[in-house]
C-alpha positions as CSV (number, residue, x, y, z in Angstrom):
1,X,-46.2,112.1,189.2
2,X,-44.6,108.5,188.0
3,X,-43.1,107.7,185.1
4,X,-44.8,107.1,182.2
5,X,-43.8,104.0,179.6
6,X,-43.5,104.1,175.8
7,X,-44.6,100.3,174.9
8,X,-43.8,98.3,171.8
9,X,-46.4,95.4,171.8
10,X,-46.2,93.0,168.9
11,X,-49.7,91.6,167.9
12,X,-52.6,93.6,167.6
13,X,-55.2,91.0,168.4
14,X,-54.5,89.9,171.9
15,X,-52.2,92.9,172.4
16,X,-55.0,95.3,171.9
17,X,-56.1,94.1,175.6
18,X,-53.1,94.9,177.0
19,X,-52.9,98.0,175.3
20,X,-56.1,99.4,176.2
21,X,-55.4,98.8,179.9
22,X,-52.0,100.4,179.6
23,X,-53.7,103.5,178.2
24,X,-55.8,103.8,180.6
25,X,-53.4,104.3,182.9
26,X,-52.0,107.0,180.8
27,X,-49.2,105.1,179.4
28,X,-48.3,105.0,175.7
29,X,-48.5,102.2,173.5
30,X,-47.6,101.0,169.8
31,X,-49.3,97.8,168.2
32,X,-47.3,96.2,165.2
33,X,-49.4,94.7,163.0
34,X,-50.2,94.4,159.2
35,X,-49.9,97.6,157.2
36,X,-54.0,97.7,156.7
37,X,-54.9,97.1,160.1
38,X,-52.0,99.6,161.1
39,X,-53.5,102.4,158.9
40,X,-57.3,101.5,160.4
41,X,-56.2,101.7,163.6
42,X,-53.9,104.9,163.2
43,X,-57.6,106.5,161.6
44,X,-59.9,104.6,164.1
45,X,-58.3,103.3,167.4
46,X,-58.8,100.1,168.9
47,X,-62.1,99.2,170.3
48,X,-62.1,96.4,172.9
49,X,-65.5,94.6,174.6
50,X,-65.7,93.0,177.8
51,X,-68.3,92.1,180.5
52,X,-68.4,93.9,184.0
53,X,-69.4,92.8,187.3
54,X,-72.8,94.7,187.9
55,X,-74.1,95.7,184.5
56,X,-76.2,94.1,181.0
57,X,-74.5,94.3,177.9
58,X,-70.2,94.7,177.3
59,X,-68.4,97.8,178.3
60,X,-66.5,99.0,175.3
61,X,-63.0,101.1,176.1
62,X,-62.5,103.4,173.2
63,X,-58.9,104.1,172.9
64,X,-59.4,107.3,171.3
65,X,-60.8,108.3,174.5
66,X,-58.3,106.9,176.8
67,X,-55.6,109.3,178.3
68,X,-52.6,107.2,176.8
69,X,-51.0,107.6,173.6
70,X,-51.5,105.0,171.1
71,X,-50.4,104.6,167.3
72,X,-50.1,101.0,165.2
73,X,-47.2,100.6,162.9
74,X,-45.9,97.6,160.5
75,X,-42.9,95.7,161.4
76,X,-40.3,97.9,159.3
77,X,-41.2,100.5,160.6
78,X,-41.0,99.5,164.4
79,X,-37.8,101.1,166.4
80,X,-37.5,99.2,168.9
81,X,-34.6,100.8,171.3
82,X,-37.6,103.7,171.5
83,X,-39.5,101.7,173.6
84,X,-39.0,100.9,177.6
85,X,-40.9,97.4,177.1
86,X,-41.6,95.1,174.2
87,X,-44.7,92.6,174.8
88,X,-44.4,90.0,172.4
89,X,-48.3,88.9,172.0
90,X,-48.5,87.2,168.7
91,X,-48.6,83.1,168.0
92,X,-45.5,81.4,168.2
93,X,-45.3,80.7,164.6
94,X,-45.4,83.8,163.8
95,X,-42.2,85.7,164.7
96,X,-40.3,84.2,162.0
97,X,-42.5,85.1,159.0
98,X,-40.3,88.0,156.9
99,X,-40.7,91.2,158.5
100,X,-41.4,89.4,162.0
101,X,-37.7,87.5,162.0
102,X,-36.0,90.7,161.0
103,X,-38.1,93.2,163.6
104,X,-37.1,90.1,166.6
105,X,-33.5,90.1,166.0
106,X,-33.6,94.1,166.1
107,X,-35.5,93.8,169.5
108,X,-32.9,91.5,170.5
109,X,-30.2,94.0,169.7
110,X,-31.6,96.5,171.4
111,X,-31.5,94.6,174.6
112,X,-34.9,96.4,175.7
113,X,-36.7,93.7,178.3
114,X,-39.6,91.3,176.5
115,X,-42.3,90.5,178.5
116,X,-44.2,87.6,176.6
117,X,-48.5,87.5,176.7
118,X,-47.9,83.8,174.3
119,X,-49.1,80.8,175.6
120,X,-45.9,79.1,174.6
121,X,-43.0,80.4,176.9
122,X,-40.3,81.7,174.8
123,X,-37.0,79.5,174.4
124,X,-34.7,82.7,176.6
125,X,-37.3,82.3,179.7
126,X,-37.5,78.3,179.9
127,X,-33.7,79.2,179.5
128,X,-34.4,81.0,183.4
129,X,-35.9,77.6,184.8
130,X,-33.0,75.6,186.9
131,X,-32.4,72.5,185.8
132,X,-34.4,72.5,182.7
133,X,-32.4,72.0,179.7
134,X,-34.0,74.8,177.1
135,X,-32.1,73.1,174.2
136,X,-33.4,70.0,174.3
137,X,-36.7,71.6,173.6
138,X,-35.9,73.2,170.5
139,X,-38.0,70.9,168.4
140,X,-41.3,72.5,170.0
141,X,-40.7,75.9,168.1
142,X,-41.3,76.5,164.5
143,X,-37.9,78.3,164.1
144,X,-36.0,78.2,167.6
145,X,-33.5,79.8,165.9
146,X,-35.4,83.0,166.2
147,X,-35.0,83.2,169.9
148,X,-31.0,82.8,170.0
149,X,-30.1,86.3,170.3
150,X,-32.4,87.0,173.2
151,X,-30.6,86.8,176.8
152,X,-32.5,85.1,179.7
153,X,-32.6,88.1,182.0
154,X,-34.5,90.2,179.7
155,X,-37.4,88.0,179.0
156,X,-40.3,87.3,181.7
157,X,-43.9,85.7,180.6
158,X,-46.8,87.0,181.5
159,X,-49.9,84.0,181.9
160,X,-52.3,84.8,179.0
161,X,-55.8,84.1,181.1
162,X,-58.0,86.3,179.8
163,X,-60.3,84.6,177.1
164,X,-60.9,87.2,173.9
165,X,-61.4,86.5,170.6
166,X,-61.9,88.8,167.3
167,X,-65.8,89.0,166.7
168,X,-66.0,87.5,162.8
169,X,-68.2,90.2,161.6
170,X,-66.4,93.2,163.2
171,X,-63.0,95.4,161.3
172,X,-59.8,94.0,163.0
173,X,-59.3,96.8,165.4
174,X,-62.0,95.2,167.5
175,X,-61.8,92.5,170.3
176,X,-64.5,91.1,172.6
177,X,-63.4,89.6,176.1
178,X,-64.6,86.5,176.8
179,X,-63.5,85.6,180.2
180,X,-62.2,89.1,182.0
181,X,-58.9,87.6,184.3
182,X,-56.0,88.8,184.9
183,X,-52.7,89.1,183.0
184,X,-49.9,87.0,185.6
185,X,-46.6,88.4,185.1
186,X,-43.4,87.1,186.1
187,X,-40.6,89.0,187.8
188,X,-37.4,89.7,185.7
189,X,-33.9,88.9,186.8
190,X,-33.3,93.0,186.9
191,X,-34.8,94.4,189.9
192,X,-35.4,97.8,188.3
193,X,-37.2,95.9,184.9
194,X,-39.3,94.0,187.8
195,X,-40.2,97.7,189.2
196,X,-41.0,98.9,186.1
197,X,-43.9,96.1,185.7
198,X,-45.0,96.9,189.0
199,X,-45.4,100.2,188.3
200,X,-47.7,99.4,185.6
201,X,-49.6,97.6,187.3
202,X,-50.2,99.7,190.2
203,X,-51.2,102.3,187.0
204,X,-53.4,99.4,185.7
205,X,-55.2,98.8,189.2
206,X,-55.8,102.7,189.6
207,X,-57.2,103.3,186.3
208,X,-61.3,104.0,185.5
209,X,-63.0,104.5,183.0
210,X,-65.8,106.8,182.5
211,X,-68.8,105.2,180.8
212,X,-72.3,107.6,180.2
213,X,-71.1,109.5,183.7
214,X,-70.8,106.4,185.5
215,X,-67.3,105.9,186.8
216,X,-66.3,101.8,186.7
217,X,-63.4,99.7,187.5
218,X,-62.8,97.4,184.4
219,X,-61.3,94.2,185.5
220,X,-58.1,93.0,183.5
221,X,-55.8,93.8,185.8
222,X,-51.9,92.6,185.6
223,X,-50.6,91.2,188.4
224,X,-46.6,90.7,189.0
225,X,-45.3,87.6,190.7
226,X,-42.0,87.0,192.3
227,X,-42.1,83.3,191.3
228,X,-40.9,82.8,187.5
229,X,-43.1,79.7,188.0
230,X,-46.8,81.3,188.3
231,X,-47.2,81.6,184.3
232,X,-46.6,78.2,183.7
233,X,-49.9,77.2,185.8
234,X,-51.7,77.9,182.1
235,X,-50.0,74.6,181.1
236,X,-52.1,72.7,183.0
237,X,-55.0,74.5,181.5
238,X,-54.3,73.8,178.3
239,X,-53.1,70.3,178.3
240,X,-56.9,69.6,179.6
241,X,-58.9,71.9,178.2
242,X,-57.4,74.0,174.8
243,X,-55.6,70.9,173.1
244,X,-57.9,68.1,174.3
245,X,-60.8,70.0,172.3
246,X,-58.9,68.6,169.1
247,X,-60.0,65.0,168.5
248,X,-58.7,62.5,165.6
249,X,-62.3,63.2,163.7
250,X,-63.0,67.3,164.2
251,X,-62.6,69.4,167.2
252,X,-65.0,70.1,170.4
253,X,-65.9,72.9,172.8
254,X,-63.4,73.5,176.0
255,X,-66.5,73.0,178.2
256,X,-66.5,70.0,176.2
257,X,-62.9,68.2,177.1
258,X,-63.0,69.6,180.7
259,X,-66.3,68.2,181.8
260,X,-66.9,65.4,179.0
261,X,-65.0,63.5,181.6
262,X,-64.5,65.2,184.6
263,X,-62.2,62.6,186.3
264,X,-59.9,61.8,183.9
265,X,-59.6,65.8,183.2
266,X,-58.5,66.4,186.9
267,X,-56.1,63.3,186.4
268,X,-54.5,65.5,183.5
269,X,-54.8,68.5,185.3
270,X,-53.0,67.5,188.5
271,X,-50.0,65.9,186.8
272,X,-49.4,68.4,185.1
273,X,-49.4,70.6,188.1
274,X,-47.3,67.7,190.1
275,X,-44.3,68.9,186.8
276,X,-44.6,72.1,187.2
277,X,-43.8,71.6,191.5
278,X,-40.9,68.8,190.4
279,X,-39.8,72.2,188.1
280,X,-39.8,74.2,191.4
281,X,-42.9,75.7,191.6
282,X,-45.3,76.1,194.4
283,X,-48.7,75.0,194.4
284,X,-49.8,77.8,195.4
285,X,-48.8,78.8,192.1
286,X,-50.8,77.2,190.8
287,X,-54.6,77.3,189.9
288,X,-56.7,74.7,191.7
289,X,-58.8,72.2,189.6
290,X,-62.1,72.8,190.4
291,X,-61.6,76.8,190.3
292,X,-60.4,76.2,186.5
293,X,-63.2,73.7,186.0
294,X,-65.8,76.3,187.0
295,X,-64.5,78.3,184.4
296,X,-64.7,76.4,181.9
297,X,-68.3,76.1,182.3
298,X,-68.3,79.3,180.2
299,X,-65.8,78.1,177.2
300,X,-68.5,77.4,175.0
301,X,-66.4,77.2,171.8
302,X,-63.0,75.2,170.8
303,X,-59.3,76.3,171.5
304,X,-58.2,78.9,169.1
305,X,-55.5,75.8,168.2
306,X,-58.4,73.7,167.7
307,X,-60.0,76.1,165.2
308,X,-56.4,76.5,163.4
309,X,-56.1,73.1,163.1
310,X,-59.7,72.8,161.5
311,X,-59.5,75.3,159.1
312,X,-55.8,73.8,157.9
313,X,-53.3,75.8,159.5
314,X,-49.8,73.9,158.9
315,X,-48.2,75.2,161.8
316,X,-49.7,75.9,165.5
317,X,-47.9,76.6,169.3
318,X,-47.3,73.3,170.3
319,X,-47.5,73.4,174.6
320,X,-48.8,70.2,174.7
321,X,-45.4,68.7,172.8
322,X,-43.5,71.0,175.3
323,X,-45.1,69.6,178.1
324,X,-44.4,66.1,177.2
325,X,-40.5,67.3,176.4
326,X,-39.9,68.8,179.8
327,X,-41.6,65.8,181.4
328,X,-39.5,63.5,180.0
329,X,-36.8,65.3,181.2
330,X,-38.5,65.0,184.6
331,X,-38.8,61.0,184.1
332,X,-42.4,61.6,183.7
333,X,-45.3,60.3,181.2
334,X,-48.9,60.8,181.0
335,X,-50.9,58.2,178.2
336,X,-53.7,61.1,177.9
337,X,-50.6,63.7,177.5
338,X,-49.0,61.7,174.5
339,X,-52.3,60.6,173.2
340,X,-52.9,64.4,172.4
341,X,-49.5,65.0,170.7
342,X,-50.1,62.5,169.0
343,X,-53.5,63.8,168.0
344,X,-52.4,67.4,167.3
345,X,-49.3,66.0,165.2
346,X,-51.7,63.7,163.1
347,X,-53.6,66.6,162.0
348,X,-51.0,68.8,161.4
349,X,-49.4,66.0,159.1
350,X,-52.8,65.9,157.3
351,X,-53.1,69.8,156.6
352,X,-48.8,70.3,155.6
353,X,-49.8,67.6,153.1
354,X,-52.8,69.1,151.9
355,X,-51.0,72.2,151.9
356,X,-48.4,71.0,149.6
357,X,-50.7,69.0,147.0
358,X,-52.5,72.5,146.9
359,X,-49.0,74.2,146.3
360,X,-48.2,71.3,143.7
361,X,-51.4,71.5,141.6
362,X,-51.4,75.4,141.7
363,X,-47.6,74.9,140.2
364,X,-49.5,72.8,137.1
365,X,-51.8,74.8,136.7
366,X,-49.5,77.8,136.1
């Protein structure tokens, strides 16, 4: 019988996907998360809804009925040298809120290997990429300070493809899949943390789930890659689809900025591709245009940065500024690449202002 893995994932939302496969395969799994959603999870489970090939309707994997242990607790209360892996599957922003900075630097210390399900690659595994200077890209991270006691080896990223979303009108221990792909995990620099992974995903591919009798394979699967370079082929995804939704007057659909202009996206798409090959890269790590274009026939609504951005958040993960950094290290520009920066940092300049003239007249009022 193999081994099975006690996993720390941070992020309840998007981690809840990764979780549920994980305890399928009989492994066991803790979510941190807000104390609330901890305590409805700990009395509920997790409840997560995707399409399969074959049949009406979403499958829903109940994790209550799932062979794997799973339990939610709140950031104090996380031990991390517990755990055998710590997914780190939250927003960039995020990990330096109180509670978050604290549990990351205890992570750090425990020298337990991260594998990270965030869009934006954490400042330890652009560390990994040679010839890349990882601290001249400080400036991208809310607090880069965060990541300073993590080493290199013991961070990998994992390619966050799988389109999900909370559903508005649902608790929080409740996701829907959108788009059902697969998680693409780097190898670490330790063969036997790269094992592990594999193991867990040979788990992940085995697994089934029994639904009314009916015995079904539920896509999701993770797949590990030798190449620390077959993550980054989400960059090119997002540069032309997730950040391009947000315009200078509100914010449109994905479908919208890939196929809006067809032509000019594949003109995005493929230079950013042509960085991640002058990084070292493959193409054939890489995802080909017209595959991704297909997809984003189905992306019906905008980027969840877009949405951020539109409802005021003050601080978002900003790939598209790291993709213009590590070009420029390259030598390389792209107008439509700085036009969104420059986009993305005119709105958050509007809602940090707004922010603060709300903080200021609350201060009066008081």
């Amino acid at each position: 019988m193999s081994k099975k893995f006690n996993i720390l994932i941070l992020g309840a939302s998007y981690g809840s996907l990764l979780g549920s496969k994980l305890l399928m395969a009989g492994h066991s799994v803790s979510l941190v998360c807000r104390r609330e959603t901890a305590e409805l999870i700990n009395r509920e489970g997790t409840r997560v809804r995707m399409p399969v090939k074959g049949r009406e309707g979403l499958v829903e994997i109940d994790s209550r009925q799932l062979p794997g242990k799973l339990d939610a607790v709140s950031p104090s209360q996380a031990k991390p040298g517990q755990y055998d892996l710590v997914c780190l599957a939250m927003q960039e922003p995020q990990y330096s809120a109180p509670g978050m900075r604290e549990l990351m630097q205890a992570v750090a210390l425990a020298k337990v290997p991260c594998m990270s399900i965030m869009n934006m690659p954490p400042l330890p595994y652009l560390a990994r990429i040679p010839g890349l200077d990882a601290s001249g890209l400080r400036a991208c991270f809310h607090d880069a300070t965060v990541w300073d006691a993590f080493e290199p080896g013991l961070m990998t990223l994992c390619s966050l493809d799988p389109q999900a979303f909370r559903p508005p009108e649902e608790k929080p221990n409740v996701l829907q899949v959108g788009l059902p792909t697969n998680f693409k995990a780097a190898r670490f620099d330790n063969p036997a943390h790269t094992a592990m992974l594999e193991q867990m995903e040979s788990d992940i591919a085995a697994a089934r789930l029994n639904v009314g009798g009916e015995v079904l394979d539920i896509p999701v699967k993770l797949k590990v890659h030798d190449s620390i370079f077959v993550p980054l082929a989400k960059w090119a995804m997002l540069l032309t689809g997730n950040y391009r939704c947000v315009q200078s007057d509100g914010m449109r659909a994905i479908k919208d900025a890939v196929h809006g202009n067809l032509e000019q996206s594949r003109q995005v798409y493929e230079w950013v591709v042509e960085l991640c090959v002058r990084l070292g890269a493959s193409r054939d790590d890489m995802v080909p245009f017209d595959k991704y274009a297909a997809a984003g026939q189905g992306l019906l609504k905008p980027s969840s940065a877009a949405r951020a951005l539109a409802a005021g958040a003050t601080d978002i993960e900003r790939i598209d500024l790291l993709v213009k950094l590590v070009a420029e290290q390259k030598g390389l520009n792209n107008e439509s690449v700085s036009e969104t920066v420059k986009v993305v940092n005119s709105w958050l300049d509007r809602n940090r202002k707004a922010a603060a003239e709300k903080k200021a007249a609350e201060a009066v009022a008081a």
